[in-house]
N, C-alpha and C positions, 0 to 999 in steps of 0.2 A: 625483724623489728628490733630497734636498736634499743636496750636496757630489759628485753624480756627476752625471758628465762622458760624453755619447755619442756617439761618431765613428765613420765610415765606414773601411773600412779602404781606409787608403790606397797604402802597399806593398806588399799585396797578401798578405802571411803569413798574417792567419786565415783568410782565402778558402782558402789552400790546408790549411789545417789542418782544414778546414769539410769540403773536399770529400775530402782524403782519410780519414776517417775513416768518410765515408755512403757512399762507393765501398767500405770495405774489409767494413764492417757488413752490404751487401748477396752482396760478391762471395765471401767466406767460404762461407756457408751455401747459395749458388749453385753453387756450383762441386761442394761437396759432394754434394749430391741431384741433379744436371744435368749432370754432366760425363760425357759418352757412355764408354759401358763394352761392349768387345768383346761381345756375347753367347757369353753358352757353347755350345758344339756339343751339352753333353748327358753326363752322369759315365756310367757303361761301364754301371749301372741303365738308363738310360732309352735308352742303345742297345739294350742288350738286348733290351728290348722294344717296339721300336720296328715300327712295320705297314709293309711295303713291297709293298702290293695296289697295282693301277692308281687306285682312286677317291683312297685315301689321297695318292698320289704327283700326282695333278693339285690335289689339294687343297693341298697343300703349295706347287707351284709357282702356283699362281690367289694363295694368299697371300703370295709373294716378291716377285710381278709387280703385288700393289695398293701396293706401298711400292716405286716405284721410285728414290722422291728420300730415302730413308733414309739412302742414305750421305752424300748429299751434306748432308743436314742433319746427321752428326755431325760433317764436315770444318768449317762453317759455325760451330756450337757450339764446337768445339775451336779454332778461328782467335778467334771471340771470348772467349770464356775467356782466351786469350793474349795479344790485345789487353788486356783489361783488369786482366792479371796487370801486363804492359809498364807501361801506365798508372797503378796503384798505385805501382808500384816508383819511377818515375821522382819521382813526384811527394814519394813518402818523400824520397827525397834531395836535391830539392827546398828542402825545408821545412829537411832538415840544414845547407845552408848560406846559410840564410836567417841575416840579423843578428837578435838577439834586440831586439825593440822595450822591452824593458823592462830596464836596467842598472843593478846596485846602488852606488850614488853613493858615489864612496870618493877624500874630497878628498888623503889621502897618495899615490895613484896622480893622481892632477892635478898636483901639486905634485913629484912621481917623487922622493918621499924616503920613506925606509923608516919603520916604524911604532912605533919607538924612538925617533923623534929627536925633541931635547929643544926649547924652544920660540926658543931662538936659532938654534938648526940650523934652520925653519921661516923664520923671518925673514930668517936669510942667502939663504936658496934664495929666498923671494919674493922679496928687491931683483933677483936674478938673475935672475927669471923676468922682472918688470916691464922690465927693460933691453930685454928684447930683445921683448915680447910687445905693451908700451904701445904704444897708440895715436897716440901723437905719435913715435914713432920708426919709421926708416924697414921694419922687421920686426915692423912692428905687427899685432897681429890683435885688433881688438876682443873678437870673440866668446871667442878662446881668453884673454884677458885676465878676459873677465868671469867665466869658469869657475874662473880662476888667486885673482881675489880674494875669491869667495864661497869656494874651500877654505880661503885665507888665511883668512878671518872664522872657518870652524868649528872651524879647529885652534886659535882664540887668543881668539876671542870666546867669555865664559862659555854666554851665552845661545843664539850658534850653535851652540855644540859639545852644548848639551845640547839642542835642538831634532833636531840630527843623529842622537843616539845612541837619543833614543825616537824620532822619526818617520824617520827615513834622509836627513831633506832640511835644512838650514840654514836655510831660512828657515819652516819649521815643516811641521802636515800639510797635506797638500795635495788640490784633488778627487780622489777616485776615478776612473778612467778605463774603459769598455767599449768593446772595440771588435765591430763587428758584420760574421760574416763575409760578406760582400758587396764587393763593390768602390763603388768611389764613383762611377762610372760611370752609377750606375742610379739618382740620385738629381738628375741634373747635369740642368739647365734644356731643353738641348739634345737629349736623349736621352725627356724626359718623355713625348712624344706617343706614341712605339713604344712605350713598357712600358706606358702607358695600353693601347694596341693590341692588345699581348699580353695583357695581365690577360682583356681582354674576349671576346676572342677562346678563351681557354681555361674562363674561369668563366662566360659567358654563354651562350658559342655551342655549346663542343664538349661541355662538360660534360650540360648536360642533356640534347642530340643524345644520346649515348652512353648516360645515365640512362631516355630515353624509353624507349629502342631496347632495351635490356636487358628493361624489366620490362614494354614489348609482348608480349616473346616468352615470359616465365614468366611472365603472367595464362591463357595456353591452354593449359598442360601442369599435371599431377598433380604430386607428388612421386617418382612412378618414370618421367618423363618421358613420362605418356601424357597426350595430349591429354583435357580434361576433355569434350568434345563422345562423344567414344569413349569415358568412363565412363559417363555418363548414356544412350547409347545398350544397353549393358551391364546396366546397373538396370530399363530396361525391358523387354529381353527376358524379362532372369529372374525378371522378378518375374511376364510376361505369362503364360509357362510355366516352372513349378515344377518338372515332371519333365521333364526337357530330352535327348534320345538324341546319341549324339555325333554324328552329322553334321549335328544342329543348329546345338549349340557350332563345330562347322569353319564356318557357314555364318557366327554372327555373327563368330566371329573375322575370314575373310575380308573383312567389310563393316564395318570398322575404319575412321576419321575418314583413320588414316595412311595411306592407299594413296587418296587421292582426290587428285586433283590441286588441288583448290579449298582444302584445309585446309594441304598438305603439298607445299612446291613441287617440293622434292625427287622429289614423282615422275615418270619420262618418260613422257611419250602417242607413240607414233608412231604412222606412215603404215601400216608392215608389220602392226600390232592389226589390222590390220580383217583383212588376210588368213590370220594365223596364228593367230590366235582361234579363229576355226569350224571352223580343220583340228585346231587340237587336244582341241576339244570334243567332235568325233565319236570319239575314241577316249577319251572317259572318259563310261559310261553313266551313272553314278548323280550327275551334276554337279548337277541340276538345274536346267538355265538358264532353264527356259522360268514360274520362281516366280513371282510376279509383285507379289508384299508386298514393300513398301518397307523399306531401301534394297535387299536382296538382287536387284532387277532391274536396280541399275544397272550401268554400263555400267565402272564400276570394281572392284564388288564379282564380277561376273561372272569378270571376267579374274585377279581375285587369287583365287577359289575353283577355277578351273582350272588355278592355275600350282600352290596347294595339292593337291589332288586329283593331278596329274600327278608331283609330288616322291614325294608316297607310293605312288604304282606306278612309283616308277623310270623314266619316261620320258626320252627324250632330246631336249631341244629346241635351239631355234637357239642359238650359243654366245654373237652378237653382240647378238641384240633379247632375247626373249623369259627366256634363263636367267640373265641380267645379272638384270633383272626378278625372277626366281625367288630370287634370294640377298638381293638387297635386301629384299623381303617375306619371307624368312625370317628375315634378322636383328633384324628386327620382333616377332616370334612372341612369343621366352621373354617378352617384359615384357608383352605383351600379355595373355600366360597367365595372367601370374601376378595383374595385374590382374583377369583375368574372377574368378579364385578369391576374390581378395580382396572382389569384388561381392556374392559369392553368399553369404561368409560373414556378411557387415553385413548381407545383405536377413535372412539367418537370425536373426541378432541382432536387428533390428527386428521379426520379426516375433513374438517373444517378447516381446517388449515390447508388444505390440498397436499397433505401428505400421503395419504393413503388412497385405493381408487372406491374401496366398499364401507360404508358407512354401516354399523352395525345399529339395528332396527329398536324401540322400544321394548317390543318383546322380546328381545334378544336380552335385554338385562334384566328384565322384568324374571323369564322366565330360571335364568340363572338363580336370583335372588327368593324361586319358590322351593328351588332346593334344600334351603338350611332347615325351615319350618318343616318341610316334610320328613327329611334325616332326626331331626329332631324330636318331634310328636310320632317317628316309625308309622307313616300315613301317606296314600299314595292323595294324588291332585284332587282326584274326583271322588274321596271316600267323604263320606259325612265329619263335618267337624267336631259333633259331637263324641266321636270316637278318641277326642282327646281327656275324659275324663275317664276318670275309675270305675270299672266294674260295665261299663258300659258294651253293648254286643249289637249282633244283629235282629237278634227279637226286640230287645228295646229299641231300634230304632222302627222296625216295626208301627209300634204302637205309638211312635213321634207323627207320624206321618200319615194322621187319619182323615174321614170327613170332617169329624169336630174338632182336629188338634192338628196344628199346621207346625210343629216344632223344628225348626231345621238350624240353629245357630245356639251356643250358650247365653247371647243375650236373649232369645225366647225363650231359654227354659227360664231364666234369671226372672222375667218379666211375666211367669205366672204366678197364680195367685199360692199361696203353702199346700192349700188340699188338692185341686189338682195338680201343682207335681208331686204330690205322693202318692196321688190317685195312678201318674203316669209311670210312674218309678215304682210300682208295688208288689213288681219281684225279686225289689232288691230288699235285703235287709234292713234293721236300725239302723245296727255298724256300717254297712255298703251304703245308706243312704248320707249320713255323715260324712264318709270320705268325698262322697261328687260335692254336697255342699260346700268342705274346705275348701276345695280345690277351685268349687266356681269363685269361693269369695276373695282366692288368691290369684285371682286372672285379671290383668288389666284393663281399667276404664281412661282410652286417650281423648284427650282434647285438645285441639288445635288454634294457633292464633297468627297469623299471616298480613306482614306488615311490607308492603314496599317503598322502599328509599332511594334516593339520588345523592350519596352522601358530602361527594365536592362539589355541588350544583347549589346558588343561592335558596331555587326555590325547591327543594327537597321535594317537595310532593308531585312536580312536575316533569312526567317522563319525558323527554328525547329523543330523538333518533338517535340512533347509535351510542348513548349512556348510558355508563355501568351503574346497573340497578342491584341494590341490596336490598332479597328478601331476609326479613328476619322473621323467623321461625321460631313459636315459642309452645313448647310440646308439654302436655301437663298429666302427670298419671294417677291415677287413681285407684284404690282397689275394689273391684265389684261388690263390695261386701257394703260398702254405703250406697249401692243401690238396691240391696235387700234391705237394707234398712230404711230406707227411702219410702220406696213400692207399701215397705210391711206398716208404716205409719200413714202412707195418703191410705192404704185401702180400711187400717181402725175408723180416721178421721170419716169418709167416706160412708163408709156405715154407721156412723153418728149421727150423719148431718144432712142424709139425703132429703128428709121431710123441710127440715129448715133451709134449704134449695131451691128447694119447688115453693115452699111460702114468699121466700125472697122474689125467686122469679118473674112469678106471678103478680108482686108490687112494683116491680123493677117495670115492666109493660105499663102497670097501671098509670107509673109515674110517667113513661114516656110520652103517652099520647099529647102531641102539640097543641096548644092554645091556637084559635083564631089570630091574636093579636101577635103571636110568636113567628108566624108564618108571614105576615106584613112585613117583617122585622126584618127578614132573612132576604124577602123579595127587595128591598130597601138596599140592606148591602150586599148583595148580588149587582146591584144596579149602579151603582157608586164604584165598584170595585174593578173594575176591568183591567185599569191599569197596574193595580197591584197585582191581577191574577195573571198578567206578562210576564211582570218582573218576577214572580216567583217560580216558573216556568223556564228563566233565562237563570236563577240560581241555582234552581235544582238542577238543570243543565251542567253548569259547573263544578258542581260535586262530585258528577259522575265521571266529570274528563279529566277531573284531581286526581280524583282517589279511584272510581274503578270501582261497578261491581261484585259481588264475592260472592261463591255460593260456597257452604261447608257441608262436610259431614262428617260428625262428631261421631259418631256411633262406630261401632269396631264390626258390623255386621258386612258392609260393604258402600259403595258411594252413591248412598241418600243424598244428594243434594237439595239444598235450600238455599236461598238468594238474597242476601240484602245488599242494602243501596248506599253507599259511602259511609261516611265516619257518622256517630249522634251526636259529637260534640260539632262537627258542621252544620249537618240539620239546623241542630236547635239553633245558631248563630243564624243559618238563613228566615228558619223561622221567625225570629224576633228583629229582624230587620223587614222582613217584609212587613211584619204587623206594625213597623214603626212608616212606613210608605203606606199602607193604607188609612191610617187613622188619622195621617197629617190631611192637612188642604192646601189649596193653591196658593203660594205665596208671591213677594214683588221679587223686580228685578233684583235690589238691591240684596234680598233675603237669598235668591236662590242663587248672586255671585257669593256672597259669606258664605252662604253653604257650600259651594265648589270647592272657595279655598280650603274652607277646614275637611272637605272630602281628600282633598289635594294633599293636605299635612297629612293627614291619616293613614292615607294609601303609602305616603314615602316612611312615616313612623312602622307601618305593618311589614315593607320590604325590609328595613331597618334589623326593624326583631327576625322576620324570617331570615335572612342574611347572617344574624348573631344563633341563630337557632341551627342552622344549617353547620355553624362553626362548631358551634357543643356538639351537633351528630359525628362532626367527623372528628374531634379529637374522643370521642366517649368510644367511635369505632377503632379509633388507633390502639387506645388501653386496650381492647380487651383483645384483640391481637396478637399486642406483646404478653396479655395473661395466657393466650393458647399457647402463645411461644415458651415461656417461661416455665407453664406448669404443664406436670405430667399430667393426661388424661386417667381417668379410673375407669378400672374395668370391673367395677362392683355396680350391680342397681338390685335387680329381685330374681331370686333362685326360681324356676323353671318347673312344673310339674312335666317333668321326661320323664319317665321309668323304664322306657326303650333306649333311652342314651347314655352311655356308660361312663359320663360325669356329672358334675354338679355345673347346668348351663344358668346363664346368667341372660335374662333380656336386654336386645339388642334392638337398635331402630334403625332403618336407612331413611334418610329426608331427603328427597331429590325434586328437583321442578322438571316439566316432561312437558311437551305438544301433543296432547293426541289426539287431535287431528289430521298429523303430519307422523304420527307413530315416532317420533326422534325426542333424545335427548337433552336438554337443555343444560342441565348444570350436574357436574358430579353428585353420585349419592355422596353421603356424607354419613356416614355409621356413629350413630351414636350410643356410647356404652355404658353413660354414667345416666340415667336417666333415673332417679330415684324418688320425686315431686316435679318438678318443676326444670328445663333446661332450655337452653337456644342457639339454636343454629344459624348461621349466616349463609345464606346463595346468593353468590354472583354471578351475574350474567349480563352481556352485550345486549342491550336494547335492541326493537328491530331497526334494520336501517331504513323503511318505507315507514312516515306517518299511516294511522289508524289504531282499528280497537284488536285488538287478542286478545285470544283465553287460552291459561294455562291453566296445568294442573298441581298443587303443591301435596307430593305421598309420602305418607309414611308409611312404612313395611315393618312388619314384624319377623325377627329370624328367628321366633321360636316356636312362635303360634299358627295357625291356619286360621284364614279369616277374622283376623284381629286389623286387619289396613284402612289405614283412614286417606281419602280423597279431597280437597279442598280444592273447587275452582277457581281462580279469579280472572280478572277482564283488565289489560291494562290498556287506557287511551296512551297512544303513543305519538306524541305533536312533532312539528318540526323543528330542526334543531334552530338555536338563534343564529341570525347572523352576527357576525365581527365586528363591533365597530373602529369602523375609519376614524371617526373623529374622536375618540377617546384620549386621554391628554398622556396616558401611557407612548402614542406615537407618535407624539409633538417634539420631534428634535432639531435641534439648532443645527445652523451651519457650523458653526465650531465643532461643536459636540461631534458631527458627521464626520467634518475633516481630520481631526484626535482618533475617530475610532479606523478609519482608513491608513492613519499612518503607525497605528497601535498594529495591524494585522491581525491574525487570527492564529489559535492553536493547530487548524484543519486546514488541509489545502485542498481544494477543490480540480478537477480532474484536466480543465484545463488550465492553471497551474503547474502540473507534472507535465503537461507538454510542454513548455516553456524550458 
């Protein structure tokens, strides 16, 4: 750059101007997100319902005692954070009484005469200043002399003073100056060979060391940190066998890449295996050790299928070898799960494509997906649900399961009355009886809301053949604890007001019985009505091949279903047009052409708005696409009463639509992990290609609960798709137009083209 000037800084000002700025830029937004914050004990909610059984209470301590250097890493944190507060600060002040390398040149301060004075005042003060400043006298100061007679020149010299007044300098502009903050240090003849040293040493040696070493170890894991060796192991089971029972699924899990010592160093082998092995194999019958298909014989998959097997019948093993062992392969598990599912849905997906020749079966994923809950709650398939709560055993189940007392689910013990469940529960204690209450009140109550769309189709509500139909899924959770509050105010009300019930009732009859005259009335328009009881016959019709009947089951016990009949905001629209056709009468020609046309406006005004309604779904579907895309999912909703699983699990959902009637799956699960009130999930899926009626199933699964799954059926009418129109003015092209694009050619050449 021509007139600029680049120098090292040499007093050392920008260096610290350099650094305190990149220290404050870092240590702001540091300190912010990183500065250790007391944990909370817990607001007077989550005491309340806090479980204080024995498993809970070792669980709790087993995870105090795996962070024993927790504290000392906040002391650590907090000592530097203050170091480097110290360090900012100093370094500000620093810089405060740093001389400023740059001063604005102001010859009446050289000269120490005020900015008034006239140009003999100027010249008196120079002769003064020269006495004493010249070089040839004995108080001479050249330097300060030569500053004394270039102000002299600016205040008197035309040319200096006007050089001054546009550039600041007397004798005109001058280079431009950068200084670079660095010290000069790092450039000196002397010093060259270390920073050569250093350069190489960081850009040669450690960098790529560290670059190797990184992307060694993420070329063998997935995206949900499973090793790729353990997916492809995954794709051939299931694709080997399609209908797969779960102690299959336990077996490949167990025989997981991550539990080998050769993939995963992470895992210990001891000396104590060989003895504690075969003592704990002989107390689990259905292990099967003696398989002999690879890998499930090995000598890894064996001991991880025993320590499995053994969690879900509550066994008790050694604390020091074997159950260390057991937690670490459980903390394994969730992702592991979640991966198998995600195998099973892609072999499904390919094999609709004609990729693959075996289609893996509904229970094939189903049963994959019962493993989390059961690793989870330490519960085999067939143990009572009830076994998920505190203090709970085989005598009290006993006493669940009598002539007078049918208790088999948490929502029936939820759904007695106070005295008898403490009549049922009355060998457990206060305290023991408090813990199952928290725990029931911290179990969730789901509900379900299942909507199907057509979102680039004019008429949205009208399925297809072969259109991609978006369910939306809108899952809502709730805590059992408002329906003990529920239950405990209808059954006060309840025994208030059974007397005033029975009074009611009994006037409520008295009031019914019909009049003579009431029954004319009715026979009248019955008689009159025929034609309105068509048409309302031919709309309720149409309701049904809109929208599709639904059955739900809200309830977490199992799939209760019930049935309703399209939208109530349809209903009622058909209802009050039917009531508007029977109470009219026969009118003239002329009345029932007006009436045509304005049916005629209406019908194209209602395509109109559908068409614009259709437009909002599908840009309102775009948003929130780019919002999945943009934002990270959370992996927070509600902590888990586990006390058999050795962390803090967090409730999961998978939403999937299924056939089952055809046992196949329709649309990917879709795991949802933020679900904390209220959430929604989108499915998409290819319509069928034959007009008619199906029914699906729309599920949600719990991974953490046992019998917590909710079922929703629906019924979709599926029409035929429209035909193209011919005559649409989109294919009304001219002959020009024709000839122009003919001699425009095309970007694509077509196959006989390349023969030519």
């Amino acid at each position: 750059m021509a007139g600029a000037k680049f120098q090292y800084d040499e007093s050392g000002s920008t260096f610290y101007y350099f650094v305190a700025s990149f220290l404050a830029l870092i240590l702001i937004p540091s300190t912010y997100w990183w500065w250790p914050r007391e944990e909370q004990k817990g607001d007077a909610a989550n005491k309340k319902h806090e479980c204080y059984c024995h498993p809970c209470n070792v669980k709790k301590l087993r995870l105090r005692a795996a962070q024993p250097w927790l504290k000392l890493k906040h002391r650590a944190l907090k000592f530097s954070f203050i170091v480097a507060w110290f360090l900012l600060v100093l370094m500000i002040y620093k810089i405060s009484t740093l001389e400023r390398d740059y001063v604005e040149y102001d010859p009446f301060e050289v000269l120490q005469i005020d900015r008034g004075a006239t140009t003999a005042e100027i010249k008196k003060q120079y002769r003064k200043l020269s006495l004493v400043y010249h070089p040839d006298k004995e108080t001479g100061d050249e330097k300060r002399f030569m500053k004394i007679a270039k102000a002299y020149a600016a205040l008197t010299d035309d040319e200096s003073r006007k050089n001054w007044e546009e550039f600041g300098n007397p004798d005109g502009p001058g280079a431009m100056t950068f200084g670079i903050a660095l010290p000069s240090w790092i450039v000196e003849k002397q010093n060259s060979v270390w920073v050569l040293a250093a350069y190489a040493l960081v850009f040669i040696i450690a960098l790529p060391i560290v670059v190797g070493t990184w992307w060694y170890r993420t070329i063998k894991y997935s995206g949900d940190q499973v090793l790729l060796d353990t997916t492809q192991m995954f794709f051939y089971f299931f694709h080997k066998t399609p209908h797969m029972i779960l102690r299959r699924a336990l077996m490949i899990l167990a025989a997981s890449m991550e539990f080998d010592k050769g993939h995963n160093p992470e895992v210990q082998e001891r000396e104590s295996d060989n003895v504690e092995i075969p003592m704990l194999i002989k107390d689990l019958p259905l292990l099967a050790e003696k398989n002999k298909e690879r890998p499930f014989c090995h000598p890894y998959s064996v001991k991880t299928r025993a320590l499995l097997h053994s969690h879900l019948s509550r066994l008790q093993l050694p604390r020091n070898t074997l159950d260390q062992d057991r937690i670490y392969v459980l903390s394994k598990c969730p992702g592991l799960v979640n991966e198998m599912v995600s195998c099973v849905s892609q072999l499904v997906a390919l094999a609709r494509m004609g990729r693959v020749a075996h289609t893996p079966t509904l229970d094939t994923v189903e049963n994959v997906m019962k493993l989390s809950p059961m690793l989870v709650q330490s519960l085999w398939e067939n143990k009572s649900p009830l076994l998920q709560l505190p203090h709970f055993n085989d005598d009290i189940l006993r006493h669940c399961l009598t002539k007078k007392r049918n208790v088999r689910t948490v929502r029936d013990l939820i759904a007695m009355k106070e005295d008898d469940r403490r009549s049922l529960l009355r060998t457990l204690s206060d305290e023991q009886y408090i813990d199952v209450l928290n725990v029931c009140k911290t179990m969730p109550f789901i509900t379900m809301d299942v909507t199907s769309k057509v979102l680039d189709d004019e008429d949205s509500a009208t399925i297809t053949a072969g259109a991609i139909v978006t369910m939306e899924v809108v899952l809502s959770r709730r805590p059992l604890e408002e329906l003990f509050e529920t239950e405990s105010n209808g059954d006060e009300e309840d025994g208030e007001s059974e007397d005033e019930k029975v009074e009611e009732e009994k006037s409520q009859k008295q009031e019914r019985k019909p009049k003579v005259w009431e029954k004319q009335r009715k026979k009248k328009t019955k008689m009159g009505g025929k034609k309105p009881d068509k048409l309302k016959k031919n709309s309720a019709k149409k309701v049904v091949v809109n929208v599709g009947s639904q059955g739900d089951s809200n309830l977490p016990n199992g799939p209760k279903l019930e049935s309703d009949s399209g939208k109530p905001q349809a209903r009622e629209k058909d209802r009050e047009s039917d009531g508007e056709v029977a109470d009219s009468e026969p009118e003239s020609e002329s009345d029932s052409a007006a009436s045509d046309s304005i049916s005629n406006r209406e019908a194209a005004k209602d395509h109109s708005e559908a068409a614009d309604d259709g437009d909002d779904d599908w840009d309102s579907f775009n948003v929130k696409k780019r919002k999945e895309v943009l934002e990270t999912k959370s992996r927070t909703s509600h902590s888990v009463h586990s006390p058999y699983f050795p962390e803090d699990k967090q409730e999961w959902w998978w939403v999937y639509l299924a056939d089952r009637k055809h046992k196949s799956l329709v649309t990917a699960p879709y795991l949802m992990t933020n679900l904390v009130t209220t959430e929604e999930a989108l499915l998409n899926f290819p319509a069928p290609s034959k007009p008619g009626v199906y029914t699906f199933s729309v599920i949600c699964r719990s991974d953490s609960y046992l019998d917590f799954d909710l079922v929703k059926n629906i019924k979709l009418e599926v029409k035929e798709a429209k035909k193209v129109e011919e005559d649409h003015p989109q294919w009304d092209i001219s002959e020009e137009e024709d000839k122009d694009a003919l001699s425009d050619g095309s970007d694509y050449t077509t196959d006989s083209d390349d023969s030519q």
